[in-house]
N, CA, C and O atoms as CSV, one atom per row, in Angstrom:
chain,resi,resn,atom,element,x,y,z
A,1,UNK,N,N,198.692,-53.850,138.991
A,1,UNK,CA,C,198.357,-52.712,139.801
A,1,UNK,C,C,199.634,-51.973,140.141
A,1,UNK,O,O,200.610,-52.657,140.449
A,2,UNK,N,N,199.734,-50.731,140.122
A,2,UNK,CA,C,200.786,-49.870,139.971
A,2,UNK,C,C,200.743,-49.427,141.331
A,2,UNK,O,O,199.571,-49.205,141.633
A,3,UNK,N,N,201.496,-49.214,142.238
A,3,UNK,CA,C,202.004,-48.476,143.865
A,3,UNK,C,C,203.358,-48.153,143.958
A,3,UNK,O,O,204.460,-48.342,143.443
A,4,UNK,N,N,202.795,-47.607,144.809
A,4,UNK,CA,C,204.450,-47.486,145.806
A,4,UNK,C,C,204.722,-47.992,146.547
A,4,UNK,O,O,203.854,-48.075,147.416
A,5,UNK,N,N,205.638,-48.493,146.751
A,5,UNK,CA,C,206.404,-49.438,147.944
A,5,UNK,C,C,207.752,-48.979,148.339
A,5,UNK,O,O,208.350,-47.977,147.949
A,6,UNK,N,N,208.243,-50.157,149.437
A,6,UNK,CA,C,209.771,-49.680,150.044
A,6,UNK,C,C,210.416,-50.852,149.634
A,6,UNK,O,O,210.099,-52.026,149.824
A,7,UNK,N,N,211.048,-50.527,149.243
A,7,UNK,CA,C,212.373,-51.496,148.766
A,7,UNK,C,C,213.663,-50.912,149.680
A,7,UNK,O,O,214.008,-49.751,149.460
A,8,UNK,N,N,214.527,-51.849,150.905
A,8,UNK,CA,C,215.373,-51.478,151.266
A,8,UNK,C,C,215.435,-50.147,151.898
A,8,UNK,O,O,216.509,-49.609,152.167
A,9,UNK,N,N,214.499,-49.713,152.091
A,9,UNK,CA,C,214.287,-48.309,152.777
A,9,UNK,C,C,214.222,-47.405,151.803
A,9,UNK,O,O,214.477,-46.261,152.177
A,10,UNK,N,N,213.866,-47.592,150.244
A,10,UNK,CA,C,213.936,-46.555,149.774
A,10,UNK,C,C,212.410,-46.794,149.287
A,10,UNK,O,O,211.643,-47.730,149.513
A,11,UNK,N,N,212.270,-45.753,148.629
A,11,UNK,CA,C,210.119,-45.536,147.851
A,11,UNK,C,C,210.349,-46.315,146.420
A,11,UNK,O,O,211.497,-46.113,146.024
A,12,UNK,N,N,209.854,-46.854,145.845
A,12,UNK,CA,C,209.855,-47.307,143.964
A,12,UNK,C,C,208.369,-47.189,144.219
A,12,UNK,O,O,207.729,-47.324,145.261
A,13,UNK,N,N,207.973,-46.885,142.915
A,13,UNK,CA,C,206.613,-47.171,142.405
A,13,UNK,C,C,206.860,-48.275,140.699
A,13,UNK,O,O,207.752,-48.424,139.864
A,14,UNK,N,N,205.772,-48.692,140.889
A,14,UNK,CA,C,205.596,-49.704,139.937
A,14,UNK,C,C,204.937,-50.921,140.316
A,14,UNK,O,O,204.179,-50.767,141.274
A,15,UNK,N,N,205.018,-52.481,139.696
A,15,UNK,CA,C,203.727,-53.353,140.607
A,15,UNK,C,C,204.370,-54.609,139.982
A,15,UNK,O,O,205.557,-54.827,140.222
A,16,UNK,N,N,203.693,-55.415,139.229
A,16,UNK,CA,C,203.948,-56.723,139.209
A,16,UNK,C,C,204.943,-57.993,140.130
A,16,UNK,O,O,204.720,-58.299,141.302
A,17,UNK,N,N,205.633,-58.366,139.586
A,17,UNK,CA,C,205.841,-59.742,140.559
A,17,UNK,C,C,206.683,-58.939,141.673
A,17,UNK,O,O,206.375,-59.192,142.838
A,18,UNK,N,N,207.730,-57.985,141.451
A,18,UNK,CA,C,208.607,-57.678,142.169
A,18,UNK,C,C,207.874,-56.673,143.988
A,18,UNK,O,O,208.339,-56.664,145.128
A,19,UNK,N,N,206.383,-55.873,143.272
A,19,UNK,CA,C,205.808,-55.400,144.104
A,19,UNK,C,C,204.995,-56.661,145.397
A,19,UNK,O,O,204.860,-56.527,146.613
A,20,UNK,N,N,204.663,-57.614,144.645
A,20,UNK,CA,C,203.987,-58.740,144.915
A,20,UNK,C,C,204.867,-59.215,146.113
A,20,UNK,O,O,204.478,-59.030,147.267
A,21,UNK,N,N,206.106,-59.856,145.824
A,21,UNK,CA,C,207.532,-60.384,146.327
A,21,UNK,C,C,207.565,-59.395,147.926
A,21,UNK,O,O,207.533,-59.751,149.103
A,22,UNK,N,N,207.639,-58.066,147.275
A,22,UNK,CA,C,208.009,-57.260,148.570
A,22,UNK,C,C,206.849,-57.786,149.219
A,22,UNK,O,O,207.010,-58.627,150.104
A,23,UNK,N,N,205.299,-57.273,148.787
A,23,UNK,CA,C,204.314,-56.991,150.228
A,23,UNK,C,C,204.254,-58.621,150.276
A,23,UNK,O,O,203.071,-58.459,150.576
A,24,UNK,N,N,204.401,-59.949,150.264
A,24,UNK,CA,C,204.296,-61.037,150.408
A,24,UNK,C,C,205.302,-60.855,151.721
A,24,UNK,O,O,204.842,-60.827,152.862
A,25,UNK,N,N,206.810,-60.727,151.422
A,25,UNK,CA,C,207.703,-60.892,152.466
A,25,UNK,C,C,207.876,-59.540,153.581
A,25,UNK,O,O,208.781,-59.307,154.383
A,26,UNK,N,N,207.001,-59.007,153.364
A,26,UNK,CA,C,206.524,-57.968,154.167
A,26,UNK,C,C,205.397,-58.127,155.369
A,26,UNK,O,O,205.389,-57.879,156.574
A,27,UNK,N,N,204.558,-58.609,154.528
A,27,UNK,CA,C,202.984,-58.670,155.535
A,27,UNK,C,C,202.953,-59.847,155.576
A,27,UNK,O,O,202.340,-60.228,156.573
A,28,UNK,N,N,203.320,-60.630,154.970
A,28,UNK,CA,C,202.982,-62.488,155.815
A,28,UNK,C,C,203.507,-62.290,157.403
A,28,UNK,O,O,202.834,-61.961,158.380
A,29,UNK,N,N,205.566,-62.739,157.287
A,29,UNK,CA,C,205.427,-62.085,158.741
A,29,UNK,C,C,205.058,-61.188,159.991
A,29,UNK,O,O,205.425,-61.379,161.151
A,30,UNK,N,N,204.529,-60.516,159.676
A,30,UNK,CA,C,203.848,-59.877,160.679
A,30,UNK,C,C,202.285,-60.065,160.897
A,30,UNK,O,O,201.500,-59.450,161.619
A,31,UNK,N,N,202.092,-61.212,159.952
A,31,UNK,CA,C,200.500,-61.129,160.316
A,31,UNK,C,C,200.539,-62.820,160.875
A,31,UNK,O,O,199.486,-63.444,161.010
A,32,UNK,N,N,201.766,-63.386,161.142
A,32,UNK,CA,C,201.973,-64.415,161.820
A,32,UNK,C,C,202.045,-65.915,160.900
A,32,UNK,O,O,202.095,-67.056,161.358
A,33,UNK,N,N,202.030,-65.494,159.499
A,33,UNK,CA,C,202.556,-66.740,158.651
A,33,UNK,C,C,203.509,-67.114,158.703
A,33,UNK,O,O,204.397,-66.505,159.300
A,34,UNK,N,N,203.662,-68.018,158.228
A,34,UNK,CA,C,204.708,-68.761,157.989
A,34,UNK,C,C,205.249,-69.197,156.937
A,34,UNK,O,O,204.565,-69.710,156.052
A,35,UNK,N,N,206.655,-69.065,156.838
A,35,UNK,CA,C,206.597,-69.358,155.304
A,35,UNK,C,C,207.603,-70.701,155.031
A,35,UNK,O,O,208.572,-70.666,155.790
A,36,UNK,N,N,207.597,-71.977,154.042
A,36,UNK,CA,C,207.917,-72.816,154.320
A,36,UNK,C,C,209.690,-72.854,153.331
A,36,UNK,O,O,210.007,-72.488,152.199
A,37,UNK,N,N,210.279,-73.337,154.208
A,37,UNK,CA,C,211.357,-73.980,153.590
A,37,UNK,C,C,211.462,-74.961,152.318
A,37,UNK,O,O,210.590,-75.789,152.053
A,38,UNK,N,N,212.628,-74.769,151.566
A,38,UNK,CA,C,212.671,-75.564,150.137
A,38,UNK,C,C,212.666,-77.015,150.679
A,38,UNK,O,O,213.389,-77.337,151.622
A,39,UNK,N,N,211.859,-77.852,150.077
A,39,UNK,CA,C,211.171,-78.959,150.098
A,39,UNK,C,C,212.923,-79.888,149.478
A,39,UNK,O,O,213.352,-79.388,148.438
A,40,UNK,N,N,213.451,-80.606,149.825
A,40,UNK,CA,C,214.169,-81.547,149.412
A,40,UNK,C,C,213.421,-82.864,148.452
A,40,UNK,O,O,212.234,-83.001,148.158
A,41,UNK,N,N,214.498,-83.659,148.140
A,41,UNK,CA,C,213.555,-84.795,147.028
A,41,UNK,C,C,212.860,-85.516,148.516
A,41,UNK,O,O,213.318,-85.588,149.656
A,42,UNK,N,N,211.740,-85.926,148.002
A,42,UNK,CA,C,210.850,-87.180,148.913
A,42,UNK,C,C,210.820,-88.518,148.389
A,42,UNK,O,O,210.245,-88.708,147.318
A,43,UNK,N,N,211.532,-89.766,149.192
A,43,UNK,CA,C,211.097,-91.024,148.515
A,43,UNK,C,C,209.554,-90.788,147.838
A,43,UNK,O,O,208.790,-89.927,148.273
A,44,UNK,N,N,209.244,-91.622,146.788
A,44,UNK,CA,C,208.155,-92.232,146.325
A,44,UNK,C,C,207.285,-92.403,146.876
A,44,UNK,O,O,206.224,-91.778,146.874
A,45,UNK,N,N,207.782,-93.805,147.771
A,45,UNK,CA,C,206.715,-94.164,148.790
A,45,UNK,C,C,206.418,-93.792,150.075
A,45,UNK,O,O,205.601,-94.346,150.811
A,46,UNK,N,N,207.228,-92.667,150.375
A,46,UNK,CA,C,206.767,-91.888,151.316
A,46,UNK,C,C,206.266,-90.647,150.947
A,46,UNK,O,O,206.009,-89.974,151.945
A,47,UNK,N,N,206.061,-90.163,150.043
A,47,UNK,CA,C,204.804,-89.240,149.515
A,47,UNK,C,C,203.673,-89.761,148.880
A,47,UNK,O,O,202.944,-89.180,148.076
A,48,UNK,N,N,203.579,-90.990,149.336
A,48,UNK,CA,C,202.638,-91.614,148.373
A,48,UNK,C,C,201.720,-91.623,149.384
A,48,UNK,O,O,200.634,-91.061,149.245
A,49,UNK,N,N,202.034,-92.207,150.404
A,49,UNK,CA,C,201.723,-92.242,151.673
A,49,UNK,C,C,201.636,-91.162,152.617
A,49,UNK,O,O,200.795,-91.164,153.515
A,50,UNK,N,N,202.298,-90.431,152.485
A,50,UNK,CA,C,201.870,-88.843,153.271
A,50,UNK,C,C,200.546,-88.504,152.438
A,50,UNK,O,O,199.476,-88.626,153.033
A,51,UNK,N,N,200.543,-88.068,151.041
A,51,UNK,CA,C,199.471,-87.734,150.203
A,51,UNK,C,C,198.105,-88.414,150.971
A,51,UNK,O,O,197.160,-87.796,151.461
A,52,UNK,N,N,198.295,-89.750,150.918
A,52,UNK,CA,C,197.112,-90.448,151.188
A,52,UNK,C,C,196.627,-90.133,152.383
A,52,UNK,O,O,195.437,-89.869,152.554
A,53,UNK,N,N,197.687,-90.132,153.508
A,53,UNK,CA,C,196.672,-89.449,154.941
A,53,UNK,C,C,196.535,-88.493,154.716
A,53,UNK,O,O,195.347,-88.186,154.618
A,54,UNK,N,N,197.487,-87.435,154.492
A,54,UNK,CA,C,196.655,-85.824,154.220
A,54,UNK,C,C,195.082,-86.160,153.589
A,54,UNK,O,O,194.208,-85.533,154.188
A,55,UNK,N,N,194.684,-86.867,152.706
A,55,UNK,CA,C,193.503,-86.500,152.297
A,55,UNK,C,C,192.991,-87.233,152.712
A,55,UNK,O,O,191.879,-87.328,152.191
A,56,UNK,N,N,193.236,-88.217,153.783
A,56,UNK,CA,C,191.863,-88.590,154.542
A,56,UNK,C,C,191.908,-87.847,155.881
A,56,UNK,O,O,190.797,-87.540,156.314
A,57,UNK,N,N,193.144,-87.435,156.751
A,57,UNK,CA,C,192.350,-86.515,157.835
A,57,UNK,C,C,192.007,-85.329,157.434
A,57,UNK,O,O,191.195,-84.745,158.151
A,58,UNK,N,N,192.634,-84.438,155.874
A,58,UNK,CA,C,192.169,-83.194,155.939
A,58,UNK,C,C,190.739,-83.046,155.497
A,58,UNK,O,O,189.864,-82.486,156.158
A,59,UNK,N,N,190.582,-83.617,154.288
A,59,UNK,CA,C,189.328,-83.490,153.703
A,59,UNK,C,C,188.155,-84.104,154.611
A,59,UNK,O,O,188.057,-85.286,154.943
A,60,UNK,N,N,187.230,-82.988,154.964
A,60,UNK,CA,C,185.874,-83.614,156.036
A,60,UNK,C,C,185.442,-84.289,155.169
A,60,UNK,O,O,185.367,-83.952,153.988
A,61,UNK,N,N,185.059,-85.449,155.693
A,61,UNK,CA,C,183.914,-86.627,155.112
A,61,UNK,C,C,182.621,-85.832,154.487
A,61,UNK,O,O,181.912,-85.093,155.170
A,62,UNK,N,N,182.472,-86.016,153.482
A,62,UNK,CA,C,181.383,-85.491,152.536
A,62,UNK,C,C,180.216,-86.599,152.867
A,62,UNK,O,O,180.317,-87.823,152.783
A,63,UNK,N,N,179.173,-85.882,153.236
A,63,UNK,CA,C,177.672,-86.817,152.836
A,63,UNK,C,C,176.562,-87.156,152.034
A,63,UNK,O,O,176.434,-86.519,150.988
A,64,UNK,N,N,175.864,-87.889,152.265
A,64,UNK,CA,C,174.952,-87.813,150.919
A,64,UNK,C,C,174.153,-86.279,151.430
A,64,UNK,O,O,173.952,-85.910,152.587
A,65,UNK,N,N,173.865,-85.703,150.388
A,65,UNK,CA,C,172.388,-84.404,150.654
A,65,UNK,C,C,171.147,-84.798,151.038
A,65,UNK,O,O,171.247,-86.020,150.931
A,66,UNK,N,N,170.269,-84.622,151.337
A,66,UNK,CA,C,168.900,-84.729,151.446
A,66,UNK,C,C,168.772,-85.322,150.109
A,66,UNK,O,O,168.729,-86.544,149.968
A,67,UNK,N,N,168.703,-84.441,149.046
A,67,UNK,CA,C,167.843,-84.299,147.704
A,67,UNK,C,C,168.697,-86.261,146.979
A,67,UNK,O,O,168.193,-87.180,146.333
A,68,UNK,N,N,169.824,-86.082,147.454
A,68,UNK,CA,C,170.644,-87.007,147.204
A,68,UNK,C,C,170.515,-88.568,147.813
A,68,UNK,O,O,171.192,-89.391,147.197
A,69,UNK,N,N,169.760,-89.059,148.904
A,69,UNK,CA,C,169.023,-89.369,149.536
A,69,UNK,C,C,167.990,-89.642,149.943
A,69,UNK,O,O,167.730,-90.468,150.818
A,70,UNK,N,N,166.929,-88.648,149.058
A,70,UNK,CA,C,165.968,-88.762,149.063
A,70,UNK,C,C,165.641,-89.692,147.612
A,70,UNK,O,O,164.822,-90.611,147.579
A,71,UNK,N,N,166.476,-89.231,146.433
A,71,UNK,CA,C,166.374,-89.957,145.410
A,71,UNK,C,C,166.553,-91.343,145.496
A,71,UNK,O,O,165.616,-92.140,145.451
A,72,UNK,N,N,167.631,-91.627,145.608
A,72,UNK,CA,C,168.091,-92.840,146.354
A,72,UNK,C,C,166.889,-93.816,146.959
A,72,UNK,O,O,166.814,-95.009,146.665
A,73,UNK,N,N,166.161,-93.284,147.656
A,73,UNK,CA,C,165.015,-94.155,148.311
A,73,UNK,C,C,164.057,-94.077,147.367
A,73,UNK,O,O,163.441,-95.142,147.404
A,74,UNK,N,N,163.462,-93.126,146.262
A,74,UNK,CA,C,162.751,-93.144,145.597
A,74,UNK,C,C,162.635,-93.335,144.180
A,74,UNK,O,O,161.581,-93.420,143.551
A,75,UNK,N,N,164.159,-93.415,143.589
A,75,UNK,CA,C,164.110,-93.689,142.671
A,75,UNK,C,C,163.686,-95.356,142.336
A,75,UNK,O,O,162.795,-95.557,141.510
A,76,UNK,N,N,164.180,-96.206,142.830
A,76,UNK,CA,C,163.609,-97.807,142.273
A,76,UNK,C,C,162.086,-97.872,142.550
A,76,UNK,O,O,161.790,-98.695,141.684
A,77,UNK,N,N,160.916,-97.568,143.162
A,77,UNK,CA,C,159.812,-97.392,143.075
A,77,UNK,C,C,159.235,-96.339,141.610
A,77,UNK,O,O,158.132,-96.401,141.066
A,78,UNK,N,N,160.235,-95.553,141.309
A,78,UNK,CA,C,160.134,-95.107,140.127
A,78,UNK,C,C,160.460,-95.476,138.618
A,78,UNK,O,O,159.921,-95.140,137.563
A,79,UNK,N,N,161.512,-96.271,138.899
A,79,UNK,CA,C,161.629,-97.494,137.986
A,79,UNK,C,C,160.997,-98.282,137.538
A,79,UNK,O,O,160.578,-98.386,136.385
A,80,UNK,N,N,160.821,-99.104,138.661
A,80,UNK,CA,C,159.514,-100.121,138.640
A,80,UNK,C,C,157.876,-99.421,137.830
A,80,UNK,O,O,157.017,-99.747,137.012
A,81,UNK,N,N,158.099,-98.742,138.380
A,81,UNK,CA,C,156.753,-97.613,137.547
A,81,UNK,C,C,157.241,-97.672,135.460
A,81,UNK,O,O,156.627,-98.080,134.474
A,82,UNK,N,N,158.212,-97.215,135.605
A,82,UNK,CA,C,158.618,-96.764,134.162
A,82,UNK,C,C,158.347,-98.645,133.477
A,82,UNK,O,O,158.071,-98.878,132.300
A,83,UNK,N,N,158.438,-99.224,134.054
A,83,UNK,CA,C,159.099,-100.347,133.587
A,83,UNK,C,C,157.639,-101.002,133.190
A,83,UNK,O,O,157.360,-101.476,132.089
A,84,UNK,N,N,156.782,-100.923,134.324
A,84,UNK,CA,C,155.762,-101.157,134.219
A,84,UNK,C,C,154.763,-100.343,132.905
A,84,UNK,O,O,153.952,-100.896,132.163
A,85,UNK,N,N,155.008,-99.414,132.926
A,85,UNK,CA,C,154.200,-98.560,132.139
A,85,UNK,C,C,155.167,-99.081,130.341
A,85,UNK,O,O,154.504,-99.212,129.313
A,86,UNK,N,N,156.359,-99.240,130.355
A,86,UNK,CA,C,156.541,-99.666,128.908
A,86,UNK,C,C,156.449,-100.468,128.930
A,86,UNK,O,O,156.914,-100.837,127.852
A,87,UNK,N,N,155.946,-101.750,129.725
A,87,UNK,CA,C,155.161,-103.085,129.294
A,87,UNK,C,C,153.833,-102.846,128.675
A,87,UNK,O,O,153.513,-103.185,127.536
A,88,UNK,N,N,153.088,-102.224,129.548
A,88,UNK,CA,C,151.693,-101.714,128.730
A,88,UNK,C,C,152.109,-100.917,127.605
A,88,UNK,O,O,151.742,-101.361,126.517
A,89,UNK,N,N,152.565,-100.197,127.595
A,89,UNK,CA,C,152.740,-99.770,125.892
A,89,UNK,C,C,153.054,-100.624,124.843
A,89,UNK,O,O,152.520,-100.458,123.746
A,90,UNK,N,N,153.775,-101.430,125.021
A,90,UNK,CA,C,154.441,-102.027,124.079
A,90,UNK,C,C,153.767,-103.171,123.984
A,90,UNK,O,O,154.193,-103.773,122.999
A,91,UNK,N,N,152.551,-104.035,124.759
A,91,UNK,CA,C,151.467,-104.339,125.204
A,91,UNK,C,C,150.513,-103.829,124.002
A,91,UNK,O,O,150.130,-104.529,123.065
A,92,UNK,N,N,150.235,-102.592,124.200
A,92,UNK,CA,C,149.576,-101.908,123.275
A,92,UNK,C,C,149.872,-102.258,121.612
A,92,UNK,O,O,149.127,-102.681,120.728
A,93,UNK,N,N,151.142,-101.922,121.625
A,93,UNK,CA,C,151.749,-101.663,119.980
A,93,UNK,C,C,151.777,-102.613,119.558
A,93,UNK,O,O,151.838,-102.701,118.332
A,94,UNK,N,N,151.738,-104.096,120.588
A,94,UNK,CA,C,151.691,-105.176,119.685
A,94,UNK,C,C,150.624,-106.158,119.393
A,94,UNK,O,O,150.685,-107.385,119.464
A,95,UNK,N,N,149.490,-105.287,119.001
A,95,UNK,CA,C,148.490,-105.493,118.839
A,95,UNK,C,C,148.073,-105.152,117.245
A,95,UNK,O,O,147.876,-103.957,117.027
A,96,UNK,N,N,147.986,-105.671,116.602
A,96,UNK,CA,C,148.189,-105.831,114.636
A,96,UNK,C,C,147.294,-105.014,114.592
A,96,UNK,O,O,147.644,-104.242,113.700
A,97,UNK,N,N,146.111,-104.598,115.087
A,97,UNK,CA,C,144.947,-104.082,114.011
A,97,UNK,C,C,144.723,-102.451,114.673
A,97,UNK,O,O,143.894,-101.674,114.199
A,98,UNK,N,N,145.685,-102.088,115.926
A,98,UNK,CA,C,145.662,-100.933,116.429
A,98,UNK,C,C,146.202,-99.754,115.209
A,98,UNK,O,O,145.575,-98.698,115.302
A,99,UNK,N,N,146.907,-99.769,114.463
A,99,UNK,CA,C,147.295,-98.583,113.726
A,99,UNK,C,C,145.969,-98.606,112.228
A,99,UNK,O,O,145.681,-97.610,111.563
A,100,UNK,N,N,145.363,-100.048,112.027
A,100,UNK,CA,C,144.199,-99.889,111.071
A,100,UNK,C,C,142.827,-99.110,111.872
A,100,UNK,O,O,142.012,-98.405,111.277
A,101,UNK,N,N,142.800,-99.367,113.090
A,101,UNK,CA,C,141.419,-98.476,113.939
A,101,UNK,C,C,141.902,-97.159,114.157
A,101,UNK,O,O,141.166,-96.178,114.046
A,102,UNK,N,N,143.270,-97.077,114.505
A,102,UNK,CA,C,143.046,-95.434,115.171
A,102,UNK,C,C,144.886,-95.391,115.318
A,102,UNK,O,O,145.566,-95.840,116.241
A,103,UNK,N,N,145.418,-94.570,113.845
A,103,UNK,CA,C,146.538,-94.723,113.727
A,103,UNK,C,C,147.150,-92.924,114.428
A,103,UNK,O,O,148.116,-92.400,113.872
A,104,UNK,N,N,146.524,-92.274,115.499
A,104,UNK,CA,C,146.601,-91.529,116.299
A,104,UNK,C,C,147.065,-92.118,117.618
A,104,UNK,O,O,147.908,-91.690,118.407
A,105,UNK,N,N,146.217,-93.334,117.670
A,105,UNK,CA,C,146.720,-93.626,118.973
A,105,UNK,C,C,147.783,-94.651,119.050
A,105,UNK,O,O,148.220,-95.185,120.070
A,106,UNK,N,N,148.187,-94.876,117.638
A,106,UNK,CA,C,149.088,-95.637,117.844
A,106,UNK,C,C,150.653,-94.633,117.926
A,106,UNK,O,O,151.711,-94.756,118.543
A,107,UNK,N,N,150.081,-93.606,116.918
A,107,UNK,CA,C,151.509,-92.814,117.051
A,107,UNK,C,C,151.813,-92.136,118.504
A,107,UNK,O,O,152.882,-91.673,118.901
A,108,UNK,N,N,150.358,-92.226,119.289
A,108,UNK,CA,C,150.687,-91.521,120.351
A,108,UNK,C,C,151.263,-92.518,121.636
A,108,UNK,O,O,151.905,-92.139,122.615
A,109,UNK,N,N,150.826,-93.892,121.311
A,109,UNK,CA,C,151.830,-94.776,121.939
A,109,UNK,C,C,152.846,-95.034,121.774
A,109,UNK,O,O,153.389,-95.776,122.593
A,110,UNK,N,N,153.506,-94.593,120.753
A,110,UNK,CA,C,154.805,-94.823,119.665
A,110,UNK,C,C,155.534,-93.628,120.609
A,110,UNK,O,O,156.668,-93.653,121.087
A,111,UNK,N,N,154.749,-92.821,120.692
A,111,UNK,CA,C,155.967,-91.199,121.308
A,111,UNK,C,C,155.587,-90.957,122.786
A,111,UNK,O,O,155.810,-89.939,123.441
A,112,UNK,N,N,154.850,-92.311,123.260
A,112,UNK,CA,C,154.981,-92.196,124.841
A,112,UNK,C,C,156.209,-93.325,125.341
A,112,UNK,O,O,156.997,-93.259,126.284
A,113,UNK,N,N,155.975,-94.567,124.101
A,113,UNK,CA,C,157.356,-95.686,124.798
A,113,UNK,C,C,158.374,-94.931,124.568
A,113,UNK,O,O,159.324,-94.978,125.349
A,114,UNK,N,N,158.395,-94.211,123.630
A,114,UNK,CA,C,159.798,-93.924,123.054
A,114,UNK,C,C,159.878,-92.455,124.628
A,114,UNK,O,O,160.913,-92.642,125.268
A,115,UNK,N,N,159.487,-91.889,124.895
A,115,UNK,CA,C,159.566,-90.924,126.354
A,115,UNK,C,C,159.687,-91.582,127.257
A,115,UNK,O,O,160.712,-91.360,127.902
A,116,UNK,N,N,158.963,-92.452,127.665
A,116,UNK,CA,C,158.988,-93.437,128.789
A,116,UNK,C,C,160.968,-94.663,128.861
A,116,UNK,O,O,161.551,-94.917,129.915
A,117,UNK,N,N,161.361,-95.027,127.713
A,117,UNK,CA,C,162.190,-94.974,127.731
A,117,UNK,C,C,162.885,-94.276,128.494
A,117,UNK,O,O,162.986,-94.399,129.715
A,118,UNK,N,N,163.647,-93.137,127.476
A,118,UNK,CA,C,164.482,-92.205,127.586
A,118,UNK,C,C,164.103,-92.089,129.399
A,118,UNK,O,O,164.954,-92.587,130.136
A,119,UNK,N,N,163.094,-91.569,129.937
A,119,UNK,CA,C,163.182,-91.535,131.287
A,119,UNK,C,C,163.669,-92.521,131.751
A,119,UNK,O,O,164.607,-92.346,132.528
A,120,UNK,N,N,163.269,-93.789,131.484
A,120,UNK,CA,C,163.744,-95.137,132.234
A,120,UNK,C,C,165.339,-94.951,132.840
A,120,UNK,O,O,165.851,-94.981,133.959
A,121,UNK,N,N,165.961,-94.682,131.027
A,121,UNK,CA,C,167.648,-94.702,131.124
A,121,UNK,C,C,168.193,-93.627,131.646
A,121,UNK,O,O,169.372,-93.523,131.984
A,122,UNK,N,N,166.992,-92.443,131.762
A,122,UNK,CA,C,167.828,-91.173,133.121
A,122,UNK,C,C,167.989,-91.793,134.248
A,122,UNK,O,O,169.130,-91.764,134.710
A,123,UNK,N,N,167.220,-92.321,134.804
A,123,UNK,CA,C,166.331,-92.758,135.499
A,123,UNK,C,C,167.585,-93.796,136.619
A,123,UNK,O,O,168.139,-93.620,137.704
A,124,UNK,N,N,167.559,-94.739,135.701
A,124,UNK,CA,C,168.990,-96.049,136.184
A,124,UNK,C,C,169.857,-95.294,135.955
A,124,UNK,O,O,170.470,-95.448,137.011
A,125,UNK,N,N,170.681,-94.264,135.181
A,125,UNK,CA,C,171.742,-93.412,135.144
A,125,UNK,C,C,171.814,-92.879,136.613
A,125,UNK,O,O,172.639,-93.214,137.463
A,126,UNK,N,N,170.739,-91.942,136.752
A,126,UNK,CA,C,170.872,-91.306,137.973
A,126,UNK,C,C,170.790,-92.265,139.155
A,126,UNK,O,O,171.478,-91.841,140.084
A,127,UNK,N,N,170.025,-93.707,139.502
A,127,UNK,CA,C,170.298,-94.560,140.048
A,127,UNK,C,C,171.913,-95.052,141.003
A,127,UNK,O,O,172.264,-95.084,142.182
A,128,UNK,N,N,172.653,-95.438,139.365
A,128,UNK,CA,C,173.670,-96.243,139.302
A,128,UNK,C,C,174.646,-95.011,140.097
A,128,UNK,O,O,175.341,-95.428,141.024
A,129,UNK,N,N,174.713,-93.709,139.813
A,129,UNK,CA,C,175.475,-92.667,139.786
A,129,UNK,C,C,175.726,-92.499,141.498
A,129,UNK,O,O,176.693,-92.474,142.260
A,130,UNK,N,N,174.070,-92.390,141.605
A,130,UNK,CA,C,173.944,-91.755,142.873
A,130,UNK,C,C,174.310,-93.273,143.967
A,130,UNK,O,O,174.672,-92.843,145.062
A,131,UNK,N,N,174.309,-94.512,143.955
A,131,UNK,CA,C,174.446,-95.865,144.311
A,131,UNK,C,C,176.336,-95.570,144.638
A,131,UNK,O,O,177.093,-95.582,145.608
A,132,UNK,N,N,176.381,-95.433,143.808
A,132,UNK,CA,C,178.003,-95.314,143.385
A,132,UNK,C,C,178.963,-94.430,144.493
A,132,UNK,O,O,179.950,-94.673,145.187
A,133,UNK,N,N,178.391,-93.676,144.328
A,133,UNK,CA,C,178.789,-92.417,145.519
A,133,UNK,C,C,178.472,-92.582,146.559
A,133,UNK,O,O,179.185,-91.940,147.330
A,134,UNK,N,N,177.499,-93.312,147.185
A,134,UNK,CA,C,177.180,-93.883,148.195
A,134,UNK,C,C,177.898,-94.765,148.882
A,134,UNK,O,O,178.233,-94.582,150.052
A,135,UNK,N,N,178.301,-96.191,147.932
A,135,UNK,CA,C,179.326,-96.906,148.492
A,135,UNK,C,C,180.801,-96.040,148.746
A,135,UNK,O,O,181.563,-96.067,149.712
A,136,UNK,N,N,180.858,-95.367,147.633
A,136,UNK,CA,C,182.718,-94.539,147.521
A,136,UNK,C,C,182.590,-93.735,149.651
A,136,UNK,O,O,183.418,-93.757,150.561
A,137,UNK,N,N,181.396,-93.264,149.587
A,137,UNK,CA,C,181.601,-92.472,150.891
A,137,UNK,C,C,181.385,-93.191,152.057
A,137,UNK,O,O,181.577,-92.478,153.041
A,138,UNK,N,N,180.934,-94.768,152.434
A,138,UNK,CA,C,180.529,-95.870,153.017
A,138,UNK,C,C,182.375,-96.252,153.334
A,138,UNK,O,O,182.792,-96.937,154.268
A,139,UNK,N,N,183.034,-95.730,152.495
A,139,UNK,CA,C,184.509,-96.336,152.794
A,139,UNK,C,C,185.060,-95.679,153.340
A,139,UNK,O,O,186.213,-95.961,153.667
């Protein structure tokens, strides 16, 4: 962005870092910033350790969500469901003379375990995930 500014009491127009530089050391102080001094070397283990409290008093404690929470309580009743339901399927499929009577319903049990699956393993994914984050924020 191209302006005019004061440099030293005089007008320039033009913009990039040097325009930047001025209105930085221009309008910070007066709008009551502060600006920090060159940082010297820091032991190791005393930035290791500053780091670590900075981010436990700055960062507010994060919670679980509702939706996050709510899963949580409802997902293992939903499990148990999945789990249940690919016993009966597979219940089903292993039954020898089902694809000679009605090889519709066998394919259609074939592409419900195989769905019922795949949900199962969202299912404990989203479980394990959401479990996980639970304990991490419990600490």
């Amino acid at each position: 962005m191209l302006g005019r500014f004061e440099i030293g009491g005089g007008l320039a127009e033009g913009g990039g870092v040097a325009a930047e530089q001025f209105w930085v050391g221009k309008l910070l102080p007066q709008r009551g910033a502060r600006t920090r001094p060159a940082a010297g070397p820091v032991p190791a283990a005393r930035s290791a350790k500053t780091a670590e409290a900075m981010a436990k008093t700055t960062a507010p404690k994060r919670k679980l969500s509702f939706r996050e929470k709510h899963s949580l309580e409802t997902l293992p009743a939903r499990i148990d469901g999945l789990h249940a339901d690919i016993g009966a399927l597979r219940q089903k499929l292993a039954d020898p003379k089902l694809f000679g009577r009605d090889p519709a319903a066998f394919n259609q049990a074939a592409a419900d375990l195989a769905a019922s699956e795949q949900a199962l393993a969202a299912a404990e994914e989203e479980w394990l995930t959401l479990e996980l984050l639970r304990e991490n924020l419990e600490r």
